[in-house]
TORKOL-4160 file (C-alpha; in steps of 0.2 Angstrom, whole numbers, padded with zeros to 4 digits, m for minus):
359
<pt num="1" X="0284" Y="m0624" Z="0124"/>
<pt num="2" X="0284" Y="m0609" Z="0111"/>
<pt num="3" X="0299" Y="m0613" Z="0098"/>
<pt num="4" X="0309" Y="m0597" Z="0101"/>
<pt num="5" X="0315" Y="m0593" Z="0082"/>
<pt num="6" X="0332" Y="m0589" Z="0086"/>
<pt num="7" X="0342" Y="m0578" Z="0073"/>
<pt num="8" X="0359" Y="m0576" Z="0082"/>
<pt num="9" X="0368" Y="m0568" Z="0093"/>
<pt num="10" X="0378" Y="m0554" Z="0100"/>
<pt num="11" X="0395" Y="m0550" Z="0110"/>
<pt num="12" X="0395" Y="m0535" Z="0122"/>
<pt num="13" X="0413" Y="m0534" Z="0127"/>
<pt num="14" X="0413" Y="m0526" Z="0145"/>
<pt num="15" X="0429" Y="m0513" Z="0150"/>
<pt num="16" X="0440" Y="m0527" Z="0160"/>
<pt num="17" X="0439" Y="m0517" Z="0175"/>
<pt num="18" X="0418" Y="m0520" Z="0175"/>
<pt num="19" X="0417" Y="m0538" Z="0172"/>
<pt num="20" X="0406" Y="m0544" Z="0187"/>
<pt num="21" X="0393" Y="m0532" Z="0180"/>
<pt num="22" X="0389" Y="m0544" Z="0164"/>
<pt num="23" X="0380" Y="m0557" Z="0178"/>
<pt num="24" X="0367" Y="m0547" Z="0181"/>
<pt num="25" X="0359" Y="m0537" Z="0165"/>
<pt num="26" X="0340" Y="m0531" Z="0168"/>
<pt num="27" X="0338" Y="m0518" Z="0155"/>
<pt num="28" X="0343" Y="m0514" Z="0137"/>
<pt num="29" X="0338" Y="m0501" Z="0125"/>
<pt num="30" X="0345" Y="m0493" Z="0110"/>
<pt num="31" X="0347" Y="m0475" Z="0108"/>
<pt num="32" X="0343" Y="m0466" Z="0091"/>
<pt num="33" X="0361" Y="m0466" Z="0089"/>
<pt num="34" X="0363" Y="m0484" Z="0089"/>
<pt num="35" X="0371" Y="m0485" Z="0106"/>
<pt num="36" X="0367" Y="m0500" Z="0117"/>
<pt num="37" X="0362" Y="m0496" Z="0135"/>
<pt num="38" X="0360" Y="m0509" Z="0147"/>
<pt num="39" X="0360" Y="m0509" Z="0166"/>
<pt num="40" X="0362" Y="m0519" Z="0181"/>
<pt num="41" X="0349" Y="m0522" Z="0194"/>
<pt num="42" X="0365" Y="m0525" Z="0208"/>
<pt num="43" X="0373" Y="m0508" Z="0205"/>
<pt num="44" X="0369" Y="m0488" Z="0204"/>
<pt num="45" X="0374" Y="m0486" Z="0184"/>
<pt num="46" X="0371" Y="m0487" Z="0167"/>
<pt num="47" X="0382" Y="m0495" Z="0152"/>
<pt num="48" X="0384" Y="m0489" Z="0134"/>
<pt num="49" X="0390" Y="m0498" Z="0119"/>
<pt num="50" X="0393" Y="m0492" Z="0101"/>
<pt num="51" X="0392" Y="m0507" Z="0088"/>
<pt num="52" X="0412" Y="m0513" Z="0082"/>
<pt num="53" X="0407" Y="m0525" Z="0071"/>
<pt num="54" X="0390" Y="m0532" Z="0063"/>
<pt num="55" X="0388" Y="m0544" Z="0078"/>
<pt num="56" X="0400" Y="m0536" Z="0092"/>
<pt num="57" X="0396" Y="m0523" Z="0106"/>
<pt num="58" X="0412" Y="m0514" Z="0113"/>
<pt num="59" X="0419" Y="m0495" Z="0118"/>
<pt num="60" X="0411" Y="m0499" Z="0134"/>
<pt num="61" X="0408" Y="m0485" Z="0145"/>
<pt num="62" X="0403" Y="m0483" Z="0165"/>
<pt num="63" X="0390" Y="m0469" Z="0168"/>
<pt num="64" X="0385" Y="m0469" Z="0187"/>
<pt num="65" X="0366" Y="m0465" Z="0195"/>
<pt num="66" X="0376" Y="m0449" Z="0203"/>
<pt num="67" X="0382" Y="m0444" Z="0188"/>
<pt num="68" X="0367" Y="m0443" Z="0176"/>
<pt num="69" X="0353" Y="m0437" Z="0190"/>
<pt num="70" X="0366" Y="m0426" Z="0198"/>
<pt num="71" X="0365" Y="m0430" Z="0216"/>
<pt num="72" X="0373" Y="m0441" Z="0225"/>
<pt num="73" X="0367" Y="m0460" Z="0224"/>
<pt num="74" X="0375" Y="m0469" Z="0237"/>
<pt num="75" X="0365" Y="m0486" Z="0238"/>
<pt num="76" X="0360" Y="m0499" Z="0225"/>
<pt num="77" X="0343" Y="m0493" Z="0214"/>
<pt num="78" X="0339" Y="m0511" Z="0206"/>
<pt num="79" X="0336" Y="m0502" Z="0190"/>
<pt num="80" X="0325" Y="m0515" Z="0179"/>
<pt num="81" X="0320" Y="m0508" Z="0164"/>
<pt num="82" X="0325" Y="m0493" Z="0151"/>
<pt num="83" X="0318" Y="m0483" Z="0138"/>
<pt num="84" X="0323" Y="m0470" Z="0126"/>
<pt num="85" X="0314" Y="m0454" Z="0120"/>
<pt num="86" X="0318" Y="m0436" Z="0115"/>
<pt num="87" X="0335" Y="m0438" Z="0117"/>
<pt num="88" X="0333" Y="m0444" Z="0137"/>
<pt num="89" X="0337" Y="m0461" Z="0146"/>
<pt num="90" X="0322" Y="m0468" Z="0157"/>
<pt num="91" X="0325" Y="m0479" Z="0169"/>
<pt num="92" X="0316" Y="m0487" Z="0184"/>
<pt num="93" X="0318" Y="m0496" Z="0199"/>
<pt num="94" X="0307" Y="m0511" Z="0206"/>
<pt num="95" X="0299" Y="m0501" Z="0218"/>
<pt num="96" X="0299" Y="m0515" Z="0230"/>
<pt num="97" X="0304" Y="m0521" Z="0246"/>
<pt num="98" X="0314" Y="m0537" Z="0248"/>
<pt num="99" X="0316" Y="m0552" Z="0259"/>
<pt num="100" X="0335" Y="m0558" Z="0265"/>
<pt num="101" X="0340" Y="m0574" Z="0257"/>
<pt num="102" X="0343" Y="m0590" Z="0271"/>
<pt num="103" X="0361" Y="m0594" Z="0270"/>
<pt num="104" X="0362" Y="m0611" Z="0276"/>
<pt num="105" X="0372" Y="m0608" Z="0290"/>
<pt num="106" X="0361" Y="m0609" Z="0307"/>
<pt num="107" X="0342" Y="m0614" Z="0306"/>
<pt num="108" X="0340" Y="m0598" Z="0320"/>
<pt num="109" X="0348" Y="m0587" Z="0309"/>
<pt num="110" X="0338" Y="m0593" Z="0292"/>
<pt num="111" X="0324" Y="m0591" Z="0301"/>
<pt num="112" X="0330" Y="m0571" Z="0307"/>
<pt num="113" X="0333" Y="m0569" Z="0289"/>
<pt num="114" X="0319" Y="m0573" Z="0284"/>
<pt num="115" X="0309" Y="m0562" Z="0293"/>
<pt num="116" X="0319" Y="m0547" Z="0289"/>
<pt num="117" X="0311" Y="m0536" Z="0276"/>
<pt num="118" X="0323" Y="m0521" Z="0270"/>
<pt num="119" X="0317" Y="m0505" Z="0262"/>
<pt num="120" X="0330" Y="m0496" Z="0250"/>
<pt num="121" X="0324" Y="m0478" Z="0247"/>
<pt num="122" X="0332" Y="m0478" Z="0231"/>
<pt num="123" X="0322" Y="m0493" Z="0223"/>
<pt num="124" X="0307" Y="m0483" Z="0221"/>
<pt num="125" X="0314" Y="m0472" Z="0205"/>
<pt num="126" X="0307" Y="m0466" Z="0191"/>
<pt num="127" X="0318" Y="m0452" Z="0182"/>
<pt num="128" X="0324" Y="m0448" Z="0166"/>
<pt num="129" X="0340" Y="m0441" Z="0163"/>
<pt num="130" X="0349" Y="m0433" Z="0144"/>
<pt num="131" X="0362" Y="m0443" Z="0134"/>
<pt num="132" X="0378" Y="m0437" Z="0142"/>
<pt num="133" X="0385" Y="m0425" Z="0131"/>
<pt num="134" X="0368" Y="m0418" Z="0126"/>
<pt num="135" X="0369" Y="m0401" Z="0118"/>
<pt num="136" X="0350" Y="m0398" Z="0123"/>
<pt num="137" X="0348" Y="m0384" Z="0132"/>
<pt num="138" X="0330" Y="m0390" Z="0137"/>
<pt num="139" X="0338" Y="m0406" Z="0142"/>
<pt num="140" X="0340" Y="m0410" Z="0160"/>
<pt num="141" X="0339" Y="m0424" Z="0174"/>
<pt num="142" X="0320" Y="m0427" Z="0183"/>
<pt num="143" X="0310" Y="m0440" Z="0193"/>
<pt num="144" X="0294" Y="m0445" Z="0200"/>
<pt num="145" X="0292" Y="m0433" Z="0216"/>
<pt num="146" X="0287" Y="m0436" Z="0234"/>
<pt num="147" X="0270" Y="m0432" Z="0240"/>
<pt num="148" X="0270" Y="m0415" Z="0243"/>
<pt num="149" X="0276" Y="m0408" Z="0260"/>
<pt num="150" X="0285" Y="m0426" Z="0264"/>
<pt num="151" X="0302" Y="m0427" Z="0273"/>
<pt num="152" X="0315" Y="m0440" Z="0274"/>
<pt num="153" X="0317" Y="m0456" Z="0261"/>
<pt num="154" X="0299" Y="m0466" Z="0261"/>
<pt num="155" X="0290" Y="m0470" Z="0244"/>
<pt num="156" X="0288" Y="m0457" Z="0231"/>
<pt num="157" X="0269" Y="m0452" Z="0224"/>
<pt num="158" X="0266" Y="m0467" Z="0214"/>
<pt num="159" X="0265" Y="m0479" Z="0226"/>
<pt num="160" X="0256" Y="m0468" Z="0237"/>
<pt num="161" X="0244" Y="m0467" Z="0226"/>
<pt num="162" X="0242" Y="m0487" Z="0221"/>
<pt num="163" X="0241" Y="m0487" Z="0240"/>
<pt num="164" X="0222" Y="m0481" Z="0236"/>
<pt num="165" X="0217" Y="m0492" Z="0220"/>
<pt num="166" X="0205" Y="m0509" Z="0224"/>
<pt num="167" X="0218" Y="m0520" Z="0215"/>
<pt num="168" X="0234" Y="m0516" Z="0221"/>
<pt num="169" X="0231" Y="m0506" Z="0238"/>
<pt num="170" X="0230" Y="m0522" Z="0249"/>
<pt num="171" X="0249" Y="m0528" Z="0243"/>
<pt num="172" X="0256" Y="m0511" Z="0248"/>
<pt num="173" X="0254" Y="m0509" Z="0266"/>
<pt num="174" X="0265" Y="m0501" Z="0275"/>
<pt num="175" X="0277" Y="m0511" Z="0285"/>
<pt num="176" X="0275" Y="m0499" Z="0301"/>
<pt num="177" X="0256" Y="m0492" Z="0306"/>
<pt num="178" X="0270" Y="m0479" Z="0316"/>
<pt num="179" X="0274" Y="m0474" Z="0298"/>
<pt num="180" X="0258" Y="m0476" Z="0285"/>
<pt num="181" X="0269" Y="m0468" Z="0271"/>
<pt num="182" X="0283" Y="m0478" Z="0272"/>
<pt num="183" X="0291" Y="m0495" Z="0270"/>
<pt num="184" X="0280" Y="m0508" Z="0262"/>
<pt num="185" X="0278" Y="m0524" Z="0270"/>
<pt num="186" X="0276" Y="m0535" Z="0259"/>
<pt num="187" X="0292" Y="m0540" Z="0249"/>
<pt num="188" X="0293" Y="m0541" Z="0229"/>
<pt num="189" X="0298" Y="m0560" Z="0231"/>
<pt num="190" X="0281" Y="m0563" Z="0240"/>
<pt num="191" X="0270" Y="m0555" Z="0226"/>
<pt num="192" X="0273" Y="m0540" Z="0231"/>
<pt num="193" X="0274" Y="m0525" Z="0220"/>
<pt num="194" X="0288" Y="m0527" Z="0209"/>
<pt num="195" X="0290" Y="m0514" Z="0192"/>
<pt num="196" X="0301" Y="m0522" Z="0180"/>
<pt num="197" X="0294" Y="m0514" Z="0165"/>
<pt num="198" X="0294" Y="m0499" Z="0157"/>
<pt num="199" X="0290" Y="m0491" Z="0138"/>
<pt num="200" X="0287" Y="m0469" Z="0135"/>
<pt num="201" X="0278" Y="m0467" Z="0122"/>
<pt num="202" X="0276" Y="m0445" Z="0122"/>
<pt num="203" X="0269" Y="m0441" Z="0138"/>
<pt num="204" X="0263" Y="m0460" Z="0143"/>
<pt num="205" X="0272" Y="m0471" Z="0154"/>
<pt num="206" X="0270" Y="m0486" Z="0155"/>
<pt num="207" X="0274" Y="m0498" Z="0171"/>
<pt num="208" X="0273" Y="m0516" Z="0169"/>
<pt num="209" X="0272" Y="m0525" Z="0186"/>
<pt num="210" X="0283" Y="m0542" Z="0190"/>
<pt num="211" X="0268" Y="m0544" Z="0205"/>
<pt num="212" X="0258" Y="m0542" Z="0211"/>
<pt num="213" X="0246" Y="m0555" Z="0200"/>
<pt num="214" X="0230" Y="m0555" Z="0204"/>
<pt num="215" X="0221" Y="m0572" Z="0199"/>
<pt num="216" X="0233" Y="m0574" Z="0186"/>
<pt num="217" X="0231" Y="m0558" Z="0176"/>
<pt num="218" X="0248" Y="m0548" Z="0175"/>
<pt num="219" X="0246" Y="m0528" Z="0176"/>
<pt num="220" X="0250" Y="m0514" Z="0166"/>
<pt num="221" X="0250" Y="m0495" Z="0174"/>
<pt num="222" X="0248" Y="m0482" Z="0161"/>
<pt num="223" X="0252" Y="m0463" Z="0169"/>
<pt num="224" X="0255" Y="m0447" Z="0160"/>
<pt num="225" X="0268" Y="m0438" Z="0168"/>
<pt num="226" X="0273" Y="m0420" Z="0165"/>
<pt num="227" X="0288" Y="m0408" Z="0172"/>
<pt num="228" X="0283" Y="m0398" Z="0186"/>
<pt num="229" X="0300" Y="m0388" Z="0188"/>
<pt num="230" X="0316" Y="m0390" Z="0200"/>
<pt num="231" X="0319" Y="m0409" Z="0192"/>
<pt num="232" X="0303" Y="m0417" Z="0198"/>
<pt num="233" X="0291" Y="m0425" Z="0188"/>
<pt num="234" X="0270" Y="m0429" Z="0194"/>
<pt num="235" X="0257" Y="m0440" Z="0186"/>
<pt num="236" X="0246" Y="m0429" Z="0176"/>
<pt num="237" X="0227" Y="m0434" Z="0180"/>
<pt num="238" X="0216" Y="m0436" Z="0166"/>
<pt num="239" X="0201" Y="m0429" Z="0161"/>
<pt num="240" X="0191" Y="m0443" Z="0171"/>
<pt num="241" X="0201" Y="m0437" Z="0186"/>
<pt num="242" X="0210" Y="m0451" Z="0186"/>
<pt num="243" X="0230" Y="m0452" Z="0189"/>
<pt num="244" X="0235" Y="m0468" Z="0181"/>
<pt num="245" X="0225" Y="m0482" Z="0171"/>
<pt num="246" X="0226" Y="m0501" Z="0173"/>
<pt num="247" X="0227" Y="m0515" Z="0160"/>
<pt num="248" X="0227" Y="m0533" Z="0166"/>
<pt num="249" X="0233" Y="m0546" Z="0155"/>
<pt num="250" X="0231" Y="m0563" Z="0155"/>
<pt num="251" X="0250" Y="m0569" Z="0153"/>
<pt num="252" X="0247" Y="m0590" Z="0159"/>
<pt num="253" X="0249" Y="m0583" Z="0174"/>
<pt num="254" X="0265" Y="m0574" Z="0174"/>
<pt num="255" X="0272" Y="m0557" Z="0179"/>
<pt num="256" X="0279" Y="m0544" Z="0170"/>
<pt num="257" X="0299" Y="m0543" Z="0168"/>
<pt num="258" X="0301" Y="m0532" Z="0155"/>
<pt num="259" X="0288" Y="m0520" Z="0139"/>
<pt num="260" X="0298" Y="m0515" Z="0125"/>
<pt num="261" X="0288" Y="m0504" Z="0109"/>
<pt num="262" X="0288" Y="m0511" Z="0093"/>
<pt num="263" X="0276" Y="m0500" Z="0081"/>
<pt num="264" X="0260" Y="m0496" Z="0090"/>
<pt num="265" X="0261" Y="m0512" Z="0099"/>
<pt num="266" X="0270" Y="m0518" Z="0116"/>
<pt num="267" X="0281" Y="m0532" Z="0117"/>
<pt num="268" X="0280" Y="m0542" Z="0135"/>
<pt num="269" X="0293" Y="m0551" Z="0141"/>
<pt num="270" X="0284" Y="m0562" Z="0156"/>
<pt num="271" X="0293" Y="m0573" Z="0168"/>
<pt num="272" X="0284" Y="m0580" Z="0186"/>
<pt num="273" X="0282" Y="m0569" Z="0202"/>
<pt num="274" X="0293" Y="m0580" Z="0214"/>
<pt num="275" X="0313" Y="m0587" Z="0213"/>
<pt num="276" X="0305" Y="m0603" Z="0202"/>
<pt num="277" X="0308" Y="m0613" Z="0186"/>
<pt num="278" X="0294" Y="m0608" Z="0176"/>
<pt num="279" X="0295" Y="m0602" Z="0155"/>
<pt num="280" X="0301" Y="m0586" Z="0152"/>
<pt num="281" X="0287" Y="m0580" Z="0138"/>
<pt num="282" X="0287" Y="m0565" Z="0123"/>
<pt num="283" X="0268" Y="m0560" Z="0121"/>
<pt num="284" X="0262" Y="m0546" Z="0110"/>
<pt num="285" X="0250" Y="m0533" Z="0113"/>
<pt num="286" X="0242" Y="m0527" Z="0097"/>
<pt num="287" X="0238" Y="m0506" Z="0100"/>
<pt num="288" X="0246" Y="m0509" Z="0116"/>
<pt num="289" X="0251" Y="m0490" Z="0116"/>
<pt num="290" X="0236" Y="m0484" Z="0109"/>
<pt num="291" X="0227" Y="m0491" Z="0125"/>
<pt num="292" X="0217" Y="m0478" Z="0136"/>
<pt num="293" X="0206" Y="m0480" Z="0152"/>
<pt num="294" X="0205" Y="m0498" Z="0164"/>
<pt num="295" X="0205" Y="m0512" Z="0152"/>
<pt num="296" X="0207" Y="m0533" Z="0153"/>
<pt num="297" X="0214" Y="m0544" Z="0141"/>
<pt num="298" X="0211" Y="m0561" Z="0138"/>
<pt num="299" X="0223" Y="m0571" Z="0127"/>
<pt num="300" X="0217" Y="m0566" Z="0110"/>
<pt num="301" X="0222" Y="m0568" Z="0090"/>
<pt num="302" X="0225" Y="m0548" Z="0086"/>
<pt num="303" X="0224" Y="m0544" Z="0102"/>
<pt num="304" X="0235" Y="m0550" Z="0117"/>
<pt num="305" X="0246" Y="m0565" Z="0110"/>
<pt num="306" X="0262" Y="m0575" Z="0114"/>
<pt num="307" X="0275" Y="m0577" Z="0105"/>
<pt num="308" X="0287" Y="m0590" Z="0108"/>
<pt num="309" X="0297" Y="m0594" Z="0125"/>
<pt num="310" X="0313" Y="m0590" Z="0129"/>
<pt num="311" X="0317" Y="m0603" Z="0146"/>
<pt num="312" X="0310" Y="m0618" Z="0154"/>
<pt num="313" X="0315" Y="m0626" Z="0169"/>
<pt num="314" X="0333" Y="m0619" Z="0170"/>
<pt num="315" X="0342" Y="m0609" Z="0182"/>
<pt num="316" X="0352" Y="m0600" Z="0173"/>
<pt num="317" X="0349" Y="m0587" Z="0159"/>
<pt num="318" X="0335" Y="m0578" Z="0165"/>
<pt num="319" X="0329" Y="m0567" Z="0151"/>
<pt num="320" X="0325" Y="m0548" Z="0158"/>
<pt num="321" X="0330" Y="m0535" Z="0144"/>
<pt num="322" X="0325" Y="m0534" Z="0128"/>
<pt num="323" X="0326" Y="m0520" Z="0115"/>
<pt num="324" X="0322" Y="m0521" Z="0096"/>
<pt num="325" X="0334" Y="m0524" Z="0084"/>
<pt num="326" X="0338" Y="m0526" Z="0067"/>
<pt num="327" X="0346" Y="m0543" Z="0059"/>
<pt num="328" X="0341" Y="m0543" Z="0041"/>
<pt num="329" X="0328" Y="m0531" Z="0040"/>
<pt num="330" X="0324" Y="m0512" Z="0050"/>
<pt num="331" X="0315" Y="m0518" Z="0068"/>
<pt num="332" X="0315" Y="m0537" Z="0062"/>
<pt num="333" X="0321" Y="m0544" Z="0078"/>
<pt num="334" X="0325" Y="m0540" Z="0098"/>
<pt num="335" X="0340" Y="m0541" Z="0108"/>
<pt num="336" X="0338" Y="m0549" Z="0123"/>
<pt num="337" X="0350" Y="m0550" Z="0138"/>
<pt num="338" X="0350" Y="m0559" Z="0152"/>
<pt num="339" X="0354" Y="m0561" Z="0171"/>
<pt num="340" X="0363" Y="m0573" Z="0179"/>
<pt num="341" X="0371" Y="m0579" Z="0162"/>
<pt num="342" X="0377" Y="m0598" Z="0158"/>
<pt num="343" X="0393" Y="m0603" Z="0156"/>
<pt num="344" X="0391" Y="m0606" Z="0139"/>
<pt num="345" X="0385" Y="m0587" Z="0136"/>
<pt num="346" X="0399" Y="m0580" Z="0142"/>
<pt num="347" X="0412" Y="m0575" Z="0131"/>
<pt num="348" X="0430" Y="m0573" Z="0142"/>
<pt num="349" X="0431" Y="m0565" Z="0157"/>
<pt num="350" X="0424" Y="m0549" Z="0152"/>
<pt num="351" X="0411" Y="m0553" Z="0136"/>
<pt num="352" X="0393" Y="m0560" Z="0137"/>
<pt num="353" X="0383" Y="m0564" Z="0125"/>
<pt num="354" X="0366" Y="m0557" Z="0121"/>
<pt num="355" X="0353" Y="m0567" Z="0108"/>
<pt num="356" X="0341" Y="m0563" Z="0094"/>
<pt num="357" X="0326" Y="m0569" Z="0089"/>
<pt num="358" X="0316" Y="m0566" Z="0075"/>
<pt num="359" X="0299" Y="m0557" Z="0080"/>
C-alpha cells in the first residue's frame, strides 16, 4: 500500500434541508471564484460552497439539472464527474446501463432482479452549463447531441460512435437487435461502459472510463468538441478523420473514477470495475493534456505513475471526487470527497468531511 500523505481536512456544511445528499458525493471542482462544486451521483443537481473559514465549506446552495440546462430533468443523471472552464460547469453522467441489486427477500425475485437491466436516458450526458448568475452574454447551457435525425431517448453520438471502435464496440451492444441504437446491454457493474472521469482542457475533453478494462489497461477518450448552434454540442474529427482518441493506461488493473488537471499533467483517481474491496489509487500522468492520437502507457517514472492509495479493503469511504487545492502553498494538494462516507467522516447531521493530501 502507497502511504497516502494526508495534510488535513475539510467541513462542507450541507443546508439542513439537503442532508442525505452528503452520502453520496461523486464530483468536486473549484471554480475560479473559489467556490466548491460537488454533485451527487443519486440525484439531478449540483451543490456550491463559498469557503467560511480556512478549513470549512458552508452558504450551501441547491442548483437542479432543470435549472442550469433549462429543460426539464425529471429522472436521476448519475453525474460522476465536473470540471470548470471559461466560466462554465461541465458535468457527465456514467453513460451506463445498470443491473438491479438482489434484495435478500425471495431467491425467485433476486434472481428477476438480477436479470433486469435498466436504461436511464438521462445518464448518457455530457453538457456544460454558465455559473448561475453569469453576466456573459456568450454564455449559455449545451450538451453532446443525438445522432442526427434520431427521435425519442436512446444514446447520444458518443456512444454511437464507440459502438464502432475495435476496443470498446463489443461492450456496447445494444440491448435490443429490435432497437440497434438504443439501450446498451451490458450494465456498468458488469464491465460495462462506465465514464466517471472528466478534465477540459480548451476544446479537448477528456473522458476517463470506470470499464470497460481491457486486460488490465484502463482507458482514457480524448474528443474535441465544438458548438454547433440551438444548445448542442458534436465531436469535432481531427485532421486524421478521426472523432475521438484513445489512451490506455496501465492503472494495476483498475478503472477510472475520476481525472482532475494539475499543470499540463492529469491526476487519476483509480478504483476497481465491480462492487469490490480493492485500493483506491492516485496515479499521475506526466503531459497528460498534451497527449494527441491512440496511445498506451505502461507504468513509468516521468511518465504514468502512482501516487499513493487512498483505500484498502473497506466498505465505506469510497473516494470518487477530487479537485486541487491549496493547503500551504497555490495547487499543493487536492480535496477529495467521497461516497458512501464513515461514521467517523461525518460531521452532525448535515456536515461531512472532505480530506487533503499532499500531491
Amino acid at each position: 500500500m502507497l502511504h497516502a500523505p494526508l495534510l488535513g481536512r475539510v467541513l462542507l456544511r450541507f443546508d439542513a434541508s439537503k442532508d442525505e445528499l452528503h452520502e453520496d458525493l461523486s464530483a468536486a471542482v473549484f471554480s475560479s471564484e473559489g467556490e466548491l462544486w460537488v454533485a451527487s451521483d443519486e440525484h439531478h443537481s449540483l451543490e456550491r460552497f463559498s469557503p467560511v473559514s480556512p478549513r470549512g465549506f458552508g452558504q450551501h446552495r441547491h442548483f437542479v439539472m432543470a435549472d442550469l440546462l433549462g429543460e426539464e430533468v425529471r429522472e436521476e443523471v448519475d453525474i460522476e464527474a465536473l470540471d470548470f472552464q471559461d466560466g462554465h460547469l461541465w458535468f457527465v453522467g456514467s453513460h451506463s446501463a445498470k443491473r438491479k441489486k438482489p434484495k435478500g427477500k425471495t431467491m425467485v425475485k433476486d434472481l428477476e432482479r438480477l436479470a433486469t437491466v435498466e436504461h436511464q436516458p438521462w445518464r448518457f450526458l455530457l453538457a456544460r452549463a454558465p455559473l448561475p448568475g453569469s453576466s456573459s452574454g456568450s454564455a449559455r447551457p449545451a450538451k453532446l447531441m443525438r445522432t442526427e435525425g434520431r427521435e425519442g431517448p436512446g444514446v447520444n453520438v458518443l456512444v454511437e460512435l464507440l459502438r464502432q471502435d475495435p476496443h470498446l464496440g463489443p461492450f456496447l451492444a445494444p440491448a435490443s437487435p429490435e432497437d440497434p441504437e438504443g439501450a446498451l446491454a451490458i450494465p456498468s457493474k458488469d464491465n460495462g461502459l462506465d465514464i466517471e472521469g472528466l478534465a477540459v482542457h480548451g476544446d479537448q475533453v477528456f473522458l476517463g472510463l470506470r470499464g470497460p478494462v481491457l486486460r488490465g489497461y484502463a482507458v482514457i477518450l480524448q474528443l474535441e468538441v465544438e458548438d454547433v448552434g440551438n444548445g448542442l454540442l458534436a465531436p469535432r474529427r481531427t485532421k486524421k478523420g478521426s472523432p475521438y482518441s484513445k489512451h490506455f493506461l496501465d492503472l494495476d488493473g483498475l478503472g477510472i473514477r475520476e481525472l482532475c488537471r494539475h499543470g499540463e499533467d492529469l491526476l487519476i483517481l483509480a478504483g476497481p470495475t465491480m462492487p469490490v474491496d480493492a485500493p483506491i489509487r492516485l496515479f499521475r500522468l506526466h503531459k497528460g493534456l498534451m497527449l494527441s492520437g491512440d496511445t498506451l502507457h505502461p507504468q513509468e517514472k516521468g511518465v504514468l505513475e502512482p501516487l499513493f492509495d487512498l483505500k484498502n479493503g473497506s466498505k465505506d469511504d469510497n473516494a470518487e471526487g477530487v479537485a486541487v487545492f491549496s493547503w500551504f502553498a497555490p495547487n499543493d494538494s487536492v480535496l477529495v470527497v467521497y461516497d458512501t462516507p464513515s461514521p467517523q467522516r461525518c460531521y452532525g447531521p448535515d456536515g461531512v468531511l472532505a480530506d487533503v493530501f499532499r500531491l
